[in-house]
MDAnalysis code that builds the backbone (N, CA, C; Angstrom):
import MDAnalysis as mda
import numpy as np

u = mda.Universe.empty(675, n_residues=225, atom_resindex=np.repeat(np.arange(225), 3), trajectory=True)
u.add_TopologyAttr("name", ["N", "CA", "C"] * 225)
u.add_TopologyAttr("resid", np.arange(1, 226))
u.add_TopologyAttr("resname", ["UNK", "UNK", "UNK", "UNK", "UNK", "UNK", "UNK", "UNK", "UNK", "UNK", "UNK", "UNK", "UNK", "UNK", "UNK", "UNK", "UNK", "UNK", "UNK", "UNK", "UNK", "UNK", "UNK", "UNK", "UNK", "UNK", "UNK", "UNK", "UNK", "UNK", "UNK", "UNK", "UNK", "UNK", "UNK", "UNK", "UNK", "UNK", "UNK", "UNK", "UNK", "UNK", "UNK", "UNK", "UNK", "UNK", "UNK", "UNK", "UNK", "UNK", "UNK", "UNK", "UNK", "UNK", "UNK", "UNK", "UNK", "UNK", "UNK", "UNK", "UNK", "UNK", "UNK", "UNK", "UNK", "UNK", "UNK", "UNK", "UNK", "UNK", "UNK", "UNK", "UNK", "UNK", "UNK", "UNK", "UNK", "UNK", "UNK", "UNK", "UNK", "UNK", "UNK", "UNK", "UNK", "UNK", "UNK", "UNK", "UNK", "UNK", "UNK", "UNK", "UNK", "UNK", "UNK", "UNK", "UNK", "UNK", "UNK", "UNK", "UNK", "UNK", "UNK", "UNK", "UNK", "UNK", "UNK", "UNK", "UNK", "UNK", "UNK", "UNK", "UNK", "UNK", "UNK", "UNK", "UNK", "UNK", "UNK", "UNK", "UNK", "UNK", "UNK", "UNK", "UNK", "UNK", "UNK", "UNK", "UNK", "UNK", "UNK", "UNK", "UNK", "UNK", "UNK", "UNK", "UNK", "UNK", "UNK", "UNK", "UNK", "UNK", "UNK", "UNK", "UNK", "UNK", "UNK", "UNK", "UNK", "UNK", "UNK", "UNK", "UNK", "UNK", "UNK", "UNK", "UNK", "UNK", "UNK", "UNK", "UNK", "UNK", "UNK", "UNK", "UNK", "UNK", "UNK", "UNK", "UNK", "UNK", "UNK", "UNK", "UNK", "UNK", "UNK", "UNK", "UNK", "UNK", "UNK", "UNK", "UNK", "UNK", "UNK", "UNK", "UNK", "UNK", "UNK", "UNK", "UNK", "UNK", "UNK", "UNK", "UNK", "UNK", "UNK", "UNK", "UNK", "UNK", "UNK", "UNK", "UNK", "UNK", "UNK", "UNK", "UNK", "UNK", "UNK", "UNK", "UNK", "UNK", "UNK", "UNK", "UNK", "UNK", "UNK", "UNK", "UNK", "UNK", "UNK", "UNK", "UNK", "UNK", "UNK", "UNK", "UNK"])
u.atoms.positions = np.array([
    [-47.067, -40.181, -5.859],
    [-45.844, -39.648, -6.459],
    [-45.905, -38.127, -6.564],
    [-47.114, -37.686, -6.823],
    [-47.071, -36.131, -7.361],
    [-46.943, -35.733, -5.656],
    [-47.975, -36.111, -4.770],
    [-47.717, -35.938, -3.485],
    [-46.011, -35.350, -3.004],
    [-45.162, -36.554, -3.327],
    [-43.990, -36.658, -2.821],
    [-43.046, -35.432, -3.564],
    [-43.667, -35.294, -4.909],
    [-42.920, -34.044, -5.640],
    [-43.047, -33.145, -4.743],
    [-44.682, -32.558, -4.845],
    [-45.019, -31.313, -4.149],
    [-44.254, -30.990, -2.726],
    [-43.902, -32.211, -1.738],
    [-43.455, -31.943, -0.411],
    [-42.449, -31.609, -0.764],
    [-41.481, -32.575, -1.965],
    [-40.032, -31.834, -1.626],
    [-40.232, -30.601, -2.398],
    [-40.784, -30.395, -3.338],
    [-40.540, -28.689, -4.018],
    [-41.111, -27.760, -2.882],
    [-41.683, -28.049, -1.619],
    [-42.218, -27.244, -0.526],
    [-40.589, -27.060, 0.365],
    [-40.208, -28.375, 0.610],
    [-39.197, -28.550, 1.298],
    [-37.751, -28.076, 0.735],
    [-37.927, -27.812, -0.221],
    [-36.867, -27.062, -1.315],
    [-37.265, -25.979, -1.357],
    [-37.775, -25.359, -1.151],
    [-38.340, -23.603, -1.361],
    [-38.626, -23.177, 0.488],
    [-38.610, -24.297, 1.543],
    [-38.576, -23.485, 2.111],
    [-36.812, -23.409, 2.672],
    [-36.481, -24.078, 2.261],
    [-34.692, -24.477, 2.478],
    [-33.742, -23.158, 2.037],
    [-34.666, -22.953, 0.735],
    [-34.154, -21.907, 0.071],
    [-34.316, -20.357, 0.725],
    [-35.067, -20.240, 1.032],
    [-35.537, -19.073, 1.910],
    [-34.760, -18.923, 3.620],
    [-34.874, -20.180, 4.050],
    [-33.889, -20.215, 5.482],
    [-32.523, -19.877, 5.000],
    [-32.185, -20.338, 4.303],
    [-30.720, -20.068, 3.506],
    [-30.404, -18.481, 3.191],
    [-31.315, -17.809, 2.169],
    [-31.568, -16.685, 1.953],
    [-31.318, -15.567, 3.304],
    [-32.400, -16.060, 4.316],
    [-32.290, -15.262, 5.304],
    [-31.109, -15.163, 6.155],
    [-30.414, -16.487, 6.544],
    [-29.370, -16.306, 7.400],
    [-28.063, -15.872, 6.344],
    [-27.784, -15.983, 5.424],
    [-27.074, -15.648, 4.701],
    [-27.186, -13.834, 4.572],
    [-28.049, -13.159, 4.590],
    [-28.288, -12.155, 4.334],
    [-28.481, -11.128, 6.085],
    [-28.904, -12.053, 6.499],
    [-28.642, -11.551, 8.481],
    [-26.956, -11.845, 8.402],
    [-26.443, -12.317, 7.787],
    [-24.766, -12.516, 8.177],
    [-23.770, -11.644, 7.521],
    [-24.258, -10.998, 6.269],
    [-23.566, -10.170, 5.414],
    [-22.997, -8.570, 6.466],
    [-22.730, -8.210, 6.311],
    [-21.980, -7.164, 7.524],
    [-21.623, -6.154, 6.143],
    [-21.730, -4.515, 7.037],
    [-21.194, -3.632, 6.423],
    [-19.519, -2.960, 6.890],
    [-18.773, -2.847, 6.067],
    [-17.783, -2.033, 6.613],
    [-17.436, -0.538, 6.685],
    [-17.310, -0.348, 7.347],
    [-16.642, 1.689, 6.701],
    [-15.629, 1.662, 7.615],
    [-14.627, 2.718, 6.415],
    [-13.748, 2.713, 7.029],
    [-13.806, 4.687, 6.773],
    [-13.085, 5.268, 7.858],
    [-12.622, 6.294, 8.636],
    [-11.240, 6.641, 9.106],
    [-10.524, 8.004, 8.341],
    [-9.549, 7.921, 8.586],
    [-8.799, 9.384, 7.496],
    [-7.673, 9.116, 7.517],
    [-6.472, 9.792, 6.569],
    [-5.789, 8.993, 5.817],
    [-4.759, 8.912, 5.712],
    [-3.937, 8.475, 4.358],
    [-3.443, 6.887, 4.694],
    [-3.699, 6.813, 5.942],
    [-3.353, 5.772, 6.323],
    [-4.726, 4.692, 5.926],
    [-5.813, 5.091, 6.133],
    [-7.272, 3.853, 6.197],
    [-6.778, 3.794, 4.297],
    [-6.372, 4.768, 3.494],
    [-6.566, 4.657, 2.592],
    [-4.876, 3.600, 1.733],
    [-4.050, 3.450, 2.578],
    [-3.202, 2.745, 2.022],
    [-2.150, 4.071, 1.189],
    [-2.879, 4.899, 1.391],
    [-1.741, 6.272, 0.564],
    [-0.189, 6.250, 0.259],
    [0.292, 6.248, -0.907],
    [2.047, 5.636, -0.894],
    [2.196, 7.526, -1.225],
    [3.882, 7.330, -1.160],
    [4.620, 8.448, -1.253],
    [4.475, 8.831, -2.907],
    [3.786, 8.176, -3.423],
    [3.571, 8.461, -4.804],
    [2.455, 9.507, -4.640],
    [1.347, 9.869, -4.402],
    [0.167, 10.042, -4.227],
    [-0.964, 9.629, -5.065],
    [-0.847, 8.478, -4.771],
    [-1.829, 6.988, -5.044],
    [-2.430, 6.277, -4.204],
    [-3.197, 5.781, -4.397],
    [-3.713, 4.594, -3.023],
    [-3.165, 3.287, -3.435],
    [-2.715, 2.689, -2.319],
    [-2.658, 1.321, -2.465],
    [-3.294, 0.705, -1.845],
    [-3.115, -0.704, -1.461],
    [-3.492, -1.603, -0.614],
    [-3.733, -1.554, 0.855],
    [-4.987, -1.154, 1.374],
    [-4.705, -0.785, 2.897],
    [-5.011, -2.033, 3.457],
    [-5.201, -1.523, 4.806],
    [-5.918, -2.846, 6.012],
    [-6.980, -2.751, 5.900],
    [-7.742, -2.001, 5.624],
    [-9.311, -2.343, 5.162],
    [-9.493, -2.683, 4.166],
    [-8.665, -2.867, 2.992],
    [-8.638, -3.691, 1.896],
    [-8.834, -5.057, 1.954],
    [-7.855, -5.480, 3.001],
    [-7.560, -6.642, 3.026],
    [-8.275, -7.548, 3.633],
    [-9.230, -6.579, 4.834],
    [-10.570, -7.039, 5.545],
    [-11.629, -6.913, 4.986],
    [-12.058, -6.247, 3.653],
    [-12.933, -6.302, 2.833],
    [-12.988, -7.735, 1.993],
    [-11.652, -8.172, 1.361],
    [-11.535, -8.825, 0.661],
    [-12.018, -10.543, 1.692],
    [-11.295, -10.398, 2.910],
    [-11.782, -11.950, 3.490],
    [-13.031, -11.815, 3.723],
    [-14.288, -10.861, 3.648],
    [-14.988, -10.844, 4.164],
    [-16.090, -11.276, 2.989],
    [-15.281, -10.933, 1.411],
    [-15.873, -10.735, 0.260],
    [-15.534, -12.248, 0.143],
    [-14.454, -12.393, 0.399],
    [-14.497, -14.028, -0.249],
    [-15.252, -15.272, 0.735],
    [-15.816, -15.156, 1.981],
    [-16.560, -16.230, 2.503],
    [-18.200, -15.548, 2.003],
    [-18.281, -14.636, 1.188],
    [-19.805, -14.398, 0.986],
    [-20.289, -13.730, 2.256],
    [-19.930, -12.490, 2.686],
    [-20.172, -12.431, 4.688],
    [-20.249, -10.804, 3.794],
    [-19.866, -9.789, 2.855],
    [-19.593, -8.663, 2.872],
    [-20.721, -7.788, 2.123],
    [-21.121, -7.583, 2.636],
    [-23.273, -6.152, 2.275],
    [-22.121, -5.580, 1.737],
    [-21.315, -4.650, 2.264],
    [-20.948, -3.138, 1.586],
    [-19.848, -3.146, 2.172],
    [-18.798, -1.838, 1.387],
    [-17.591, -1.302, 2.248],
    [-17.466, -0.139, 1.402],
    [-17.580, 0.742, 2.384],
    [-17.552, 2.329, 2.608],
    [-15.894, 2.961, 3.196],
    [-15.336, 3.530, 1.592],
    [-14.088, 3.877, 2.382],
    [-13.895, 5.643, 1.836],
    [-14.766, 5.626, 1.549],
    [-15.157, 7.122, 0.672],
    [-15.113, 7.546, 1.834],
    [-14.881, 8.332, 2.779],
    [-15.186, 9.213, 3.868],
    [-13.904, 9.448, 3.996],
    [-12.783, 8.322, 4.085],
    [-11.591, 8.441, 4.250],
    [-10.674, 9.442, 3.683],
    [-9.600, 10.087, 3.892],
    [-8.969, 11.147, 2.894],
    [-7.170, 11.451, 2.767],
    [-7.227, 11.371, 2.082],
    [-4.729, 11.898, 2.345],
    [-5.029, 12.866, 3.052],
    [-4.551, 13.005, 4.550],
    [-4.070, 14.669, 5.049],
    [-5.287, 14.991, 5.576],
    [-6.115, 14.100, 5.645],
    [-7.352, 14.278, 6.246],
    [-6.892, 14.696, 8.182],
    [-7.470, 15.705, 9.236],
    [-7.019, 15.728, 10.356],
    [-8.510, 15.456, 10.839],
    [-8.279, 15.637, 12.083],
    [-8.910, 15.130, 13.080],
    [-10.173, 16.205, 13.170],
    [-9.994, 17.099, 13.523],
    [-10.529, 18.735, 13.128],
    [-11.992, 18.598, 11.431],
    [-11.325, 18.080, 10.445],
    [-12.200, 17.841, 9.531],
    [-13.069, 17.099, 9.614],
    [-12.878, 15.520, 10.514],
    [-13.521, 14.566, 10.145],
    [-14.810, 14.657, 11.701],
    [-14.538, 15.654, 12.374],
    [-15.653, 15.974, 13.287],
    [-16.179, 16.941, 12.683],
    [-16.212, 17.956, 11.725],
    [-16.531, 18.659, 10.913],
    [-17.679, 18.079, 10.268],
    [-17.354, 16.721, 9.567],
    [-18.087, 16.545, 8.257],
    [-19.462, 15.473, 8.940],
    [-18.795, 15.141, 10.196],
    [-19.570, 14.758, 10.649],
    [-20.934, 15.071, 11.555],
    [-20.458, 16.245, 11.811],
    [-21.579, 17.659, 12.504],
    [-22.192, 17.972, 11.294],
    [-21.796, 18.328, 10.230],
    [-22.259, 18.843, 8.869],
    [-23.388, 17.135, 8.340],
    [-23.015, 16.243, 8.706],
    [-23.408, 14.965, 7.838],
    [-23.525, 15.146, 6.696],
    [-21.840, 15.157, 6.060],
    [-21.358, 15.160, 5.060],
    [-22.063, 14.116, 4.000],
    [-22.385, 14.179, 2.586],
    [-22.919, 13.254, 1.928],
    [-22.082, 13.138, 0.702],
    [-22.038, 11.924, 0.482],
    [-20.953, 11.416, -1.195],
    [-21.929, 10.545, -2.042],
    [-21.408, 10.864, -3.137],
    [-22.545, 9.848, -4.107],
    [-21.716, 8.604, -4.209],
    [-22.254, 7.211, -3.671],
    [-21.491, 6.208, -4.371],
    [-22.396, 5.201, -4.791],
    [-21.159, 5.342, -6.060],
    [-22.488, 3.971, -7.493],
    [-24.266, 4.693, -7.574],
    [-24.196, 6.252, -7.584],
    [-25.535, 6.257, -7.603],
    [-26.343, 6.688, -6.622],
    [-25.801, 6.126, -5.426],
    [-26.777, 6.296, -4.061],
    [-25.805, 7.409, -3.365],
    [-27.062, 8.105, -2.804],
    [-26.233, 9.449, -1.462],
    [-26.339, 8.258, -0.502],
    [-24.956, 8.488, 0.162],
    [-25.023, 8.362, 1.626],
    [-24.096, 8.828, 2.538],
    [-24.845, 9.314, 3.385],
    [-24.506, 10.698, 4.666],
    [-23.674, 9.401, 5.515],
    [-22.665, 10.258, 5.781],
    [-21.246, 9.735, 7.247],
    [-22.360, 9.274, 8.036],
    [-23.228, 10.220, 8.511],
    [-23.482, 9.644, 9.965],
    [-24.454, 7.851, 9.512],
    [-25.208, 8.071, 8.613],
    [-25.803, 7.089, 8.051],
    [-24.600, 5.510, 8.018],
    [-23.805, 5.848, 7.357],
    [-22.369, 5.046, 7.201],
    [-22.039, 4.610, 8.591],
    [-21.839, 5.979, 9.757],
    [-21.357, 5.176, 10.764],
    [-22.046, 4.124, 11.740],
    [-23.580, 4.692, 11.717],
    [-24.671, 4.237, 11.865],
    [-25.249, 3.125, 11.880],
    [-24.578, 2.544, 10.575],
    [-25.034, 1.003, 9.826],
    [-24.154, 0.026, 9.833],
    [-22.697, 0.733, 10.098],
    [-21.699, 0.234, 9.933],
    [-21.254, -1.143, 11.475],
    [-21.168, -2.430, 10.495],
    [-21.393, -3.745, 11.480],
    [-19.641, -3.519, 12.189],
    [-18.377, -3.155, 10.929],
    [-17.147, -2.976, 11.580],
    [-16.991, -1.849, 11.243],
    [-16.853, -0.726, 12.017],
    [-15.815, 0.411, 11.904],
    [-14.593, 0.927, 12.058],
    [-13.763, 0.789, 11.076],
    [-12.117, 1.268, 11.354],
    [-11.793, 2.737, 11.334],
    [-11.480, 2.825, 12.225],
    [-11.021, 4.569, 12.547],
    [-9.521, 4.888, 12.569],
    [-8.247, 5.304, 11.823],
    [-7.228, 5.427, 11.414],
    [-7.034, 6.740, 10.908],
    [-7.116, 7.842, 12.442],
    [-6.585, 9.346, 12.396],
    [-5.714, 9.833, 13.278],
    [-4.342, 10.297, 12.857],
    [-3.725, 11.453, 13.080],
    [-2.555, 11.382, 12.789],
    [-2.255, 10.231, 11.593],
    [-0.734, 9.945, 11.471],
    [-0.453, 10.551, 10.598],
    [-1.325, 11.454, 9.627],
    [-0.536, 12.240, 9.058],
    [-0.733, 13.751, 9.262],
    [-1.717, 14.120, 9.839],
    [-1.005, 15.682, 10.804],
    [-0.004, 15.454, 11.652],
    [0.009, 14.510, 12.395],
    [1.438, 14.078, 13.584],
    [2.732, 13.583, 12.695],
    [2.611, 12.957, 11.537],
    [3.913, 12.618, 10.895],
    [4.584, 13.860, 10.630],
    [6.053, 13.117, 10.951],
    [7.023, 14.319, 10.362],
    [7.220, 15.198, 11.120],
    [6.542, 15.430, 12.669],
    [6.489, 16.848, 12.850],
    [6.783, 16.698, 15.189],
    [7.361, 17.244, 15.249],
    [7.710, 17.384, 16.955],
    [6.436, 17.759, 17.613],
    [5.765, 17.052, 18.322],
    [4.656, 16.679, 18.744],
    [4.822, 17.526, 20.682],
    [4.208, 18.968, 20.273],
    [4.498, 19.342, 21.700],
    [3.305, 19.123, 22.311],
    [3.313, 19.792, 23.683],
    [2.396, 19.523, 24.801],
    [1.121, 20.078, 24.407],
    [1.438, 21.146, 23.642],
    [0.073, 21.693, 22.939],
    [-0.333, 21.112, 22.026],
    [0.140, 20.389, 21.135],
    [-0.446, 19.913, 19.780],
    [-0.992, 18.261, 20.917],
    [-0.776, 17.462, 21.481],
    [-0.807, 16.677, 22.392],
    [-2.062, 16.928, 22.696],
    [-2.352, 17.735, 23.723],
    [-3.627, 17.903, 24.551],
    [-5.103, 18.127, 23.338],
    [-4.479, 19.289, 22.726],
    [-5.281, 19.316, 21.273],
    [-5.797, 18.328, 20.979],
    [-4.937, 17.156, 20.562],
    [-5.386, 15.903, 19.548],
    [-6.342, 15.595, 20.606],
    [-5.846, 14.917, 21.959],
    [-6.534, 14.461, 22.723],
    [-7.738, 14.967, 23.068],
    [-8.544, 16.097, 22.961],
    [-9.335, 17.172, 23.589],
    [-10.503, 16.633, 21.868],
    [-9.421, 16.927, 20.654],
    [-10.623, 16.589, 19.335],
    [-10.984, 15.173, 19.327],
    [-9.989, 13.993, 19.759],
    [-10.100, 12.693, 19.782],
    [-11.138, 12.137, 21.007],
    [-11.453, 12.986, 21.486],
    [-12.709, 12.637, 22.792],
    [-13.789, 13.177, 22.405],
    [-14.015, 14.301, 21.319],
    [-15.230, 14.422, 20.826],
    [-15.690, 13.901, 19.692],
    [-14.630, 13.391, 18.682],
    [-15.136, 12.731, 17.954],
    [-15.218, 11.149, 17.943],
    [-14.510, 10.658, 19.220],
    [-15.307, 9.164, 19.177],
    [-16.657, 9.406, 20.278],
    [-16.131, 10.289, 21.309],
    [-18.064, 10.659, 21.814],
    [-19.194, 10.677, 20.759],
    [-18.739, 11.878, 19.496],
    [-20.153, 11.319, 18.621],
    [-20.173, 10.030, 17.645],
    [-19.438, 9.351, 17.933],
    [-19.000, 8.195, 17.002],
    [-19.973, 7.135, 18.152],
    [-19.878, 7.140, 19.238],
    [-20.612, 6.347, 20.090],
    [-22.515, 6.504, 19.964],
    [-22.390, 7.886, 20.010],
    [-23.628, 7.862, 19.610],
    [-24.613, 7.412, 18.921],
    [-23.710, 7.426, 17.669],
    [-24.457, 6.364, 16.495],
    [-24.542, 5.191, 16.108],
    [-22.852, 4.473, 16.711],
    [-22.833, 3.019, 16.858],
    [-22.214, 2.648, 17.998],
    [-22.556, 1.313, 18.453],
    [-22.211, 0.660, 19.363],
    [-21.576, -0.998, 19.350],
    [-21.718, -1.161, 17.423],
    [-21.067, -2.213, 17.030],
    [-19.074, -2.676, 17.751],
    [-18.816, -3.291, 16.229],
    [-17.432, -3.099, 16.457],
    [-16.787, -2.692, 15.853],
    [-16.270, -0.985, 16.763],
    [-15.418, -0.130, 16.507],
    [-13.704, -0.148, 17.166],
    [-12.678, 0.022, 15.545],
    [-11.520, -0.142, 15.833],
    [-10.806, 1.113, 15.917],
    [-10.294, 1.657, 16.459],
    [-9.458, 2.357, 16.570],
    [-7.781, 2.229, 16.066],
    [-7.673, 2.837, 15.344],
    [-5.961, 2.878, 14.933],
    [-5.179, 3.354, 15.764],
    [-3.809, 2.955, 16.242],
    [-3.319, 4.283, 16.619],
    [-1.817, 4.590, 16.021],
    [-0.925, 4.888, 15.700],
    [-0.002, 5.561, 15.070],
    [1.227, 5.072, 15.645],
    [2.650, 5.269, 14.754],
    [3.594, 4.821, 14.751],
    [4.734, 5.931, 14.683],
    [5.824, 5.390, 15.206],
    [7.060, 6.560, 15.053],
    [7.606, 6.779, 13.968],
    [7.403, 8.186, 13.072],
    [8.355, 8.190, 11.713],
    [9.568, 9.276, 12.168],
    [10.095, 9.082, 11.403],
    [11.695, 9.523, 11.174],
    [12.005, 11.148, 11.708],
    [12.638, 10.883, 13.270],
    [13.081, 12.363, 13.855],
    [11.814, 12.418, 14.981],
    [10.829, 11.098, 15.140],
    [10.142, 11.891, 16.225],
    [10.145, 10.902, 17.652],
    [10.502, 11.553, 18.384],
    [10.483, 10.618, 19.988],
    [9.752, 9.555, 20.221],
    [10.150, 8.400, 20.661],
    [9.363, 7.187, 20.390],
    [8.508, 7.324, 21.849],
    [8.939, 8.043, 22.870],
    [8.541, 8.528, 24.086],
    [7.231, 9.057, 23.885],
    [7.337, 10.253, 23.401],
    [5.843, 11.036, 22.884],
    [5.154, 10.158, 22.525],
    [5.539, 9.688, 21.371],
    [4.410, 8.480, 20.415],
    [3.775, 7.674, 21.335],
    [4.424, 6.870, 22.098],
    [4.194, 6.144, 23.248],
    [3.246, 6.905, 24.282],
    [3.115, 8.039, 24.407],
    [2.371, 8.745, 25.300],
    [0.916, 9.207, 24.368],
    [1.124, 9.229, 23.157],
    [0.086, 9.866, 22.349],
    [-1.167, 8.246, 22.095],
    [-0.134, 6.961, 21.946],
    [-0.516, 5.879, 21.684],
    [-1.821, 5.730, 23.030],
    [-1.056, 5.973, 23.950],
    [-1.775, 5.712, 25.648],
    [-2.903, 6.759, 25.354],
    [-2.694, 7.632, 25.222],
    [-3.748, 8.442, 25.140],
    [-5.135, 7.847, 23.949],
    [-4.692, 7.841, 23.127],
    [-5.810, 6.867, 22.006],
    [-6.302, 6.064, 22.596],
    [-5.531, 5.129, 23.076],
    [-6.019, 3.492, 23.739],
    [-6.921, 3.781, 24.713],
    [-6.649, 4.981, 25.966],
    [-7.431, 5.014, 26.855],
    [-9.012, 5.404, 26.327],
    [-8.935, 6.367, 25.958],
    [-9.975, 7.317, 24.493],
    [-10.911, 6.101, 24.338],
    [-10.175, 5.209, 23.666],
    [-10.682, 3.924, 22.785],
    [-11.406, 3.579, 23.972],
    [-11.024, 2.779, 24.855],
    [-11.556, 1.614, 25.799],
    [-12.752, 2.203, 26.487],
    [-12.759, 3.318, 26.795],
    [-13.811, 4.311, 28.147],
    [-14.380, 4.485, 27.176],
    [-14.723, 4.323, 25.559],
    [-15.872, 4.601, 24.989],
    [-16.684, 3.102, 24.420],
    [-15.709, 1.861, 24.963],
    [-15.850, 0.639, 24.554],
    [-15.755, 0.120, 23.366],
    [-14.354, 0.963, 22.257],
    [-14.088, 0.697, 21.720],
    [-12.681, -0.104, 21.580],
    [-12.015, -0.951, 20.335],
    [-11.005, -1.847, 20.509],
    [-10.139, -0.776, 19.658],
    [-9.285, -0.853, 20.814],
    [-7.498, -0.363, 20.125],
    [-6.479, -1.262, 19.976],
    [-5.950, -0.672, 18.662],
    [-4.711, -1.835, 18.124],
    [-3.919, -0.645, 17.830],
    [-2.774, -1.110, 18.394],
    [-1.582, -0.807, 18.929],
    [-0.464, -0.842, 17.877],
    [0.254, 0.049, 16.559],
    [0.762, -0.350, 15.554],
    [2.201, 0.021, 15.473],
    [2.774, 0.393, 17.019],
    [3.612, 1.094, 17.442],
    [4.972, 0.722, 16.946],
    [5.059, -0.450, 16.753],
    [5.976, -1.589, 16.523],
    [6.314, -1.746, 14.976],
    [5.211, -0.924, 14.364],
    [5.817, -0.857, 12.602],
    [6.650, -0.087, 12.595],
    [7.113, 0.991, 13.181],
    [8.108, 1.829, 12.597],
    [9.755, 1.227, 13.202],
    [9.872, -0.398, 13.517],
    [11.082, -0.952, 13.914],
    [11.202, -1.883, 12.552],
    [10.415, -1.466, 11.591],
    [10.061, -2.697, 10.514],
    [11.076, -1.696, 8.910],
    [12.059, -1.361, 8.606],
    [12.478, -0.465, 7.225],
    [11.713, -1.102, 6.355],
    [11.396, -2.315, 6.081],
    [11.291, -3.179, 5.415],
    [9.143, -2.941, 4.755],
    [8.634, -2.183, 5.875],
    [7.203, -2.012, 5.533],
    [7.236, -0.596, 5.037],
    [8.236, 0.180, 5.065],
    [8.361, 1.268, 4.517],
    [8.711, 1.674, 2.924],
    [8.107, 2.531, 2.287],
    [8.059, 2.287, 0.877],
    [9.321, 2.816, 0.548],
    [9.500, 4.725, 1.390],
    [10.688, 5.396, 1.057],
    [11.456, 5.343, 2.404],
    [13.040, 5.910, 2.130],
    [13.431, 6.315, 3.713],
    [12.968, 7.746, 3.668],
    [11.801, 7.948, 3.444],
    [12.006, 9.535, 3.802],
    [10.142, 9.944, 4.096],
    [9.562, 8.794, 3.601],
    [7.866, 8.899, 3.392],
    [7.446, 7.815, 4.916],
    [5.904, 8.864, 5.650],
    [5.505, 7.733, 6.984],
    [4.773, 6.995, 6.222],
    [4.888, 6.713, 4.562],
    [3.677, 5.941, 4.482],
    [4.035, 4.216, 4.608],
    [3.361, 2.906, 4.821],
    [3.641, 1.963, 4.329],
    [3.350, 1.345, 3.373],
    [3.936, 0.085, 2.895],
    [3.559, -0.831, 2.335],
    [2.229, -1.640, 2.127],
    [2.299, -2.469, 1.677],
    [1.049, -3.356, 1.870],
    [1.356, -4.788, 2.876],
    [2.936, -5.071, 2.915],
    [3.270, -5.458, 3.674],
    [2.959, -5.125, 5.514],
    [3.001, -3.938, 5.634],
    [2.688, -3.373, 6.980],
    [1.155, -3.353, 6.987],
    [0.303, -2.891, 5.539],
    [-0.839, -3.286, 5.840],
    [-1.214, -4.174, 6.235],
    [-0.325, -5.690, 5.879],
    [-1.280, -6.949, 5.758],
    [-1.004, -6.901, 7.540],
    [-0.079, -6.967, 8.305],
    [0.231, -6.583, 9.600],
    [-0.841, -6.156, 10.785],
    [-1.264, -4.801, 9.911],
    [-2.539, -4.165, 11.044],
    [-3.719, -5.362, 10.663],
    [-3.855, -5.482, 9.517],
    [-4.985, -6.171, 9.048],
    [-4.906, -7.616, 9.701],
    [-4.043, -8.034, 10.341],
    [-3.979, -9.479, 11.123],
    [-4.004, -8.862, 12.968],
    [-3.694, -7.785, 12.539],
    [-3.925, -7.574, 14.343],
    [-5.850, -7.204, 14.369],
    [-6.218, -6.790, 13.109],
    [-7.597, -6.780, 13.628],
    [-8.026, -7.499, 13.577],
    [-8.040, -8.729, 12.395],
    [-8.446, -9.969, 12.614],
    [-8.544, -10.786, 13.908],
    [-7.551, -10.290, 14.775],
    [-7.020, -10.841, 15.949],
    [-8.332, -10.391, 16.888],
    [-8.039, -9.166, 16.778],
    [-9.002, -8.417, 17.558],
    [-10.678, -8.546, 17.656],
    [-10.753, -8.967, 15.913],
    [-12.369, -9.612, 15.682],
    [-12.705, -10.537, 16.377],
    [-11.504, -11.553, 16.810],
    [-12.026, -12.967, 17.091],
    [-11.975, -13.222, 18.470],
    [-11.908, -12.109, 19.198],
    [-11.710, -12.123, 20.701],
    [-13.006, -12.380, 21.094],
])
């Protein structure tokens, strides 16, 4: 009898430990990267509910989520800064612990990247501001490759109020291509600005949480490919 104890309290402790381990090999980190958009930013100047919210949260509720890193993210954040902070390896204290961008991008199992919709919102998007984006958007997912090779998402931007859906469409192509030749996944969000209804103001590019939950099902989409 004591025999039969001892095997199963062996067989129970080592159950416990296989469990332990794959459970803990399965936990995934997130960071997210971006402007006002990764952050859910309303016309109030508040955060709300973004798409990395909402991918934090399914990830939190099957027990699958190590961490999520959205501190890097910023309102009005451009493209120009966030290769900045990343040459610099910018560091933030969170809960206690430093940890440096590049470290973040580094570790990071999903990375969401969601930049330029708000230097480009609002504003007539010429051939120069164009090539620009494109010229900073090739060096900063070049050093973004460097450090990871997980799965990285790319955002790309939508038409707000007064700007050519033509351009957008050309700026979109430009991201996507960016994205793919570095073997990263682009999602395409072009199609929210036919939506009034994900929009908070008529007068603000920001959305809803409604339009969040939106991107946040196209990446889902995109995860499960």
């Amino acid at each position: 009898m004591k025999k039969k104890i001892i095997i199963i309290t062996i067989l129970g402790a080592l159950l416990s430990i296989m469990i332990y381990f794959y459970t803990r090999n399965d936990e995934i980190i997130i960071v997210s990267l971006g402007d006002g958009l990764s952050l859910g930013m309303t016309p109030y100047n508040i955060e709300g509910y973004s798409f990395n919210d909402y991918l934090q949260e399914d990830y939190k509720k099957t027990h699958k989520l190590k961490k999520y890193i959205y501190e890097f993210a910023g309102a009005n954040k451009t493209i120009k800064e966030l290769i900045y902070e990343i040459k610099e390896n910018k560091t933030i204290s969170i809960k206690n612990e430093n940890i440096e961008i590049q470290r973040a991008i580094n570790e990071a199992d999903i990375l969401t990247i969601a930049i330029g919709l708000d230097e480009l919102a609002n504003k007539k998007i010429t051939n120069q501001i164009k090539t620009e984006y494109q010229s900073d958007l090739e060096e900063l997912l070049s050093m973004i490759k460097m450090l990871n090779h997980n799965k990285v998402i790319v955002i790309g931007i939508y038409k707000t109020k007064h700007q050519d859906e033509l351009v957008i469409n050309k700026v979109n192509a430009i991201i996507r291509d960016i994205s793919l030749s570095n073997g990263f996944k682009f999602i395409d969000i072009s199609e929210i600005s036919n939506h009034d209804e994900y929009f908070l103001t008529a007068t603000s590019h920001y959305i809803n949480y409604e339009g969040h939950k939106n991107i946040y099902q196209k990446i889902k989409t995109v995860l499960n490919e």
